[in-house]
C-alpha positions in Angstrom: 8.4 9.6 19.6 7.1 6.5 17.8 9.2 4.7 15.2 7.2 4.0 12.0 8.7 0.7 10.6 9.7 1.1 6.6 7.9 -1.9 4.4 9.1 -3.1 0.5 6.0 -3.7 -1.4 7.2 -6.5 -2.9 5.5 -5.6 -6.8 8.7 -3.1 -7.0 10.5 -6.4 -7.4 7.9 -8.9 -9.2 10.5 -9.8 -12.1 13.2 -10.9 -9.2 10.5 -12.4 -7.5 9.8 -14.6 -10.6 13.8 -15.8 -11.1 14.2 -16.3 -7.0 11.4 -15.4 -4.9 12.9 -16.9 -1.4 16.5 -14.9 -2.6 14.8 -11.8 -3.1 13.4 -11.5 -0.1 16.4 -12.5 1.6 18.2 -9.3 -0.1 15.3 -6.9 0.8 16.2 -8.3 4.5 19.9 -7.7 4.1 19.5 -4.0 2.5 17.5 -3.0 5.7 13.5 -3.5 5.6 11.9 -4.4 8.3 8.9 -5.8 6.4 7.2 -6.5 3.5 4.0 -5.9 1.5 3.0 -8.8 -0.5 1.3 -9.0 -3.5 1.5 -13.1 -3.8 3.1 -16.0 -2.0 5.2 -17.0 -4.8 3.4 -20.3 -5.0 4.5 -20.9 -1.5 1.2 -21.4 1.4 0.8 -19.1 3.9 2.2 -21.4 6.5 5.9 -21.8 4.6 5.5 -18.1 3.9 5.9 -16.9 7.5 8.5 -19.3 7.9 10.5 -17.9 5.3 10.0 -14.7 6.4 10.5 -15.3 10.3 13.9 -16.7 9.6 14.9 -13.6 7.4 13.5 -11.4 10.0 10.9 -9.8 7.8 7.4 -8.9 9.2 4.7 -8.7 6.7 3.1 -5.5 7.0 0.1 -5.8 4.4 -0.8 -7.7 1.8 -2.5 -6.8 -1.6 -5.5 -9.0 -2.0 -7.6 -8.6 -5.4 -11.4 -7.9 -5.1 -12.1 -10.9 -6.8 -10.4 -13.0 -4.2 -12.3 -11.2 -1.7 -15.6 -12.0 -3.1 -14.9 -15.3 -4.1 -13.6 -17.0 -0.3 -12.5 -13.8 2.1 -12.4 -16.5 4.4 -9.2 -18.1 2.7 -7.8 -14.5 2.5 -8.4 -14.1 6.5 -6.9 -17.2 7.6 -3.6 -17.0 5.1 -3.8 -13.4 7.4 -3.5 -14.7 10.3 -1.1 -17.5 9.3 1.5 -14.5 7.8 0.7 -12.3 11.2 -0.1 -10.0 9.0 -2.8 -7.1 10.4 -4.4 -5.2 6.9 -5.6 -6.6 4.1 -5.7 -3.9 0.8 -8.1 -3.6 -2.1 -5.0 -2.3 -4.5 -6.7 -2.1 -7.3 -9.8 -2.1 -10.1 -10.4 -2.9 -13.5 -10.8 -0.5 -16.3 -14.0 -1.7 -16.8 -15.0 -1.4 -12.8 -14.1 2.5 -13.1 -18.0 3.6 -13.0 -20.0 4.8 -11.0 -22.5 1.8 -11.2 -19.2 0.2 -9.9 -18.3 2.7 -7.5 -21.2 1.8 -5.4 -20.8 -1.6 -5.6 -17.6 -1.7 -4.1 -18.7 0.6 -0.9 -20.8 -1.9 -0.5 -18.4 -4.8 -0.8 -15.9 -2.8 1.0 -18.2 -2.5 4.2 -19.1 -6.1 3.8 -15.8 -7.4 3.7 -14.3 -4.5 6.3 -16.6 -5.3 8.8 -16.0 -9.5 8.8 -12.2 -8.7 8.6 -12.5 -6.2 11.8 -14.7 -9.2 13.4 -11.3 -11.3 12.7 -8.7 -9.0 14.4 -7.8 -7.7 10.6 -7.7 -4.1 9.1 -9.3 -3.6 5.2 -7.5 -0.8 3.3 -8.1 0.6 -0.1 -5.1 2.0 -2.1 -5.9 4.6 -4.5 -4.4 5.3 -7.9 -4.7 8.9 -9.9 -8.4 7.0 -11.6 -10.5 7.9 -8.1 -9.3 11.3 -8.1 -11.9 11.6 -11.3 -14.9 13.6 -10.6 -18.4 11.6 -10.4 -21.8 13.2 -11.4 -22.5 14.0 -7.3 -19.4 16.7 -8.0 -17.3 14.0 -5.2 -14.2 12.6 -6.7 -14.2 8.7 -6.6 -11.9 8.4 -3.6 -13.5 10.6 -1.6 -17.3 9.0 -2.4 -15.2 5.6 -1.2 -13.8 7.0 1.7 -16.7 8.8 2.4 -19.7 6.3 2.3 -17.6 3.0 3.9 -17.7 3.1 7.6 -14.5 4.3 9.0 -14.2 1.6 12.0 -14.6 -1.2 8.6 -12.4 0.7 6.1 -9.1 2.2 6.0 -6.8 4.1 3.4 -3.6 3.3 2.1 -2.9 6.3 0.2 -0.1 6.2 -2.7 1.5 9.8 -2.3 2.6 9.5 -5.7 -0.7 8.8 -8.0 -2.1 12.1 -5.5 0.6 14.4 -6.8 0.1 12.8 -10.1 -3.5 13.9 -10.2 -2.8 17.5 -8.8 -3.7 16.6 -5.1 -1.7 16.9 -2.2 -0.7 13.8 -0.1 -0.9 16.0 3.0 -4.2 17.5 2.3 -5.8 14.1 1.9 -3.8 12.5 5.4 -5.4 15.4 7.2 -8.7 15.1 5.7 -8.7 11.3 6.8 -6.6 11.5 10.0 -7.2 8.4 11.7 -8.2 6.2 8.3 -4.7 6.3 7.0 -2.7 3.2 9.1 -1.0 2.6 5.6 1.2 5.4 3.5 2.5 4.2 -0.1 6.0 6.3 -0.6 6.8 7.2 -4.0 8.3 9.8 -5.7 8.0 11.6 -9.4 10.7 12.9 -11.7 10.0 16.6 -12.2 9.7 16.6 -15.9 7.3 16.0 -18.4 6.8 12.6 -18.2 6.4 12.5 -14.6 8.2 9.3 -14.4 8.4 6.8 -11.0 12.2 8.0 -9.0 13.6 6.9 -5.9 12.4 8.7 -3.2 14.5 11.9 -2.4 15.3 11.6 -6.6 12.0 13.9 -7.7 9.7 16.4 -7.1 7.0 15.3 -4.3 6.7 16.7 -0.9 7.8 13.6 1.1 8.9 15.8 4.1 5.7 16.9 5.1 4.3 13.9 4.5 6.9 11.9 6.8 6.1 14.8 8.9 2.6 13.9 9.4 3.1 10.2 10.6 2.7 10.1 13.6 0.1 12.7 14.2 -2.4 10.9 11.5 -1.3 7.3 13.6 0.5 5.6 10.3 1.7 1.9 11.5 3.9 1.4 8.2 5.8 3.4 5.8 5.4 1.8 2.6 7.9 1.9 -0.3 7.2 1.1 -3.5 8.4 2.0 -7.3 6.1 0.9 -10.4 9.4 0.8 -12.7 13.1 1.8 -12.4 15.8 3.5 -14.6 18.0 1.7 -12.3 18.7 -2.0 -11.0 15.9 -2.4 -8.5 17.5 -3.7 -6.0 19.7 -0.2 -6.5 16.5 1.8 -6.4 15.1 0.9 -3.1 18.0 0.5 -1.4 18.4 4.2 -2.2 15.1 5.1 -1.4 15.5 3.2 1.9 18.6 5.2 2.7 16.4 8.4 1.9 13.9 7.6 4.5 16.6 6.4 7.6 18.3 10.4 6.7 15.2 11.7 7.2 11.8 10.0 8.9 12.8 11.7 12.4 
């Protein structure tokens, strides 16, 4: 059976980052990931990036782009790809203000745009949800699915964050078999089971990670994804757990 490789996505750790960004990554190598996400190069170029990373052993699975650096040179963003050997690029996130549906549409279009010159280049485009697309637009469609729905599947992919679906009432599983085949990217998070629905380690709170580790292979996910907003513990504590969650149980 295929092995899905485990990722860090590398905001769980942005205020280690910032004190020692080459020693943090050399710890997320030592507790046992075999890549990471990125979401910035630590003012490092892509070129002394991948260096870094090939002599910690750490394959980059994704990294987080922002839209506006997309629209402003995607052909920077493409070649720092290919300089990291890194295969998907993800839209991780809008703008309060970009939350419309004036907006909405807009970014299909962008998306398509910019998915079909990265699939020209050998690179996959993502978008990663948060609980804002779950929303319902005036068409009755909820945001993510008017996204998913209207950007051509061979051009744009998902990277769905299992916890911001459970947060907004969905279920993670519902939405990988609704998109089987548009989901190469799974974001792993878990939620306390009280009222304040707070970020936990995963195995630490209420979501349904079985079934969605379950479903990995059937929906053709090429990295497991772990990431934590905030932690009640040390971070490096927090996803070392949450790595030790997934080795006890992803078979």
């Amino acid at each position: 059976m295929k092995q899905i490789p485990i990722a860090l996505q590398m905001y769980t750790l942005r205020n280690e980052l910032e004190k020692d960004f080459t020693g943090t990554l050399q710890k997320v190598a030592e507790i046992g990931y075999e890549g990471v996400e990125l979401a910035g190069y630590g003012g490092l170029s892509a070129k002394e990036l991948k260096k870094t990373l090939d002599q910690l052993e750490l394959r980059v699975a994704s990294s987080h782009i922002p839209l506006k650096d997309l629209r402003s040179d995607v052909s920077k963003v493409i070649h720092d790809q290919h300089e990291l050997g890194s295969s998907f690029i993800v839209c991780p996130y809008l703008l309060p203000e970009e939350r419309t549906e004036e907006h909405y549409v807009q970014l299909v279009d962008d998306l398509n745009s910019f998915g079909e010159r990265c699939l020209q280049e050998g690179i996959t485009l993502c978008y990663h949800n948060h609980e804002f697309e779950l929303s319902t637009l005036s068409n009755g469609k909820t945001a993510l699915d008017m996204i998913l729905s209207e950007t051509n599947p061979h051009w744009v992919k998902a990277e769905f964050d299992i916890y911001w679906l459970t947060y907004a009432g969905e279920s993670p599983v519902d939405w990988l078999k609704r998109y089987q085949g548009r989901t190469p990217l799974v974001h792993l998070k878990d939620m306390t089971t009280d009222g304040e629905r707070f970020f936990a380690e995963l195995g630490a709170g209420g979501v349904d990670i079985v079934s969605v580790l379950d479903n990995g292979v059937h929906n053709d996910v090429d990295w497991w994804i772990v990431e934590q907003d905030e932690s009640r513990i040390p971070p490096f504590d927090s996803v070392r757990m949450s790595l030790e969650y997934l080795r006890h149980n992803k078979i």
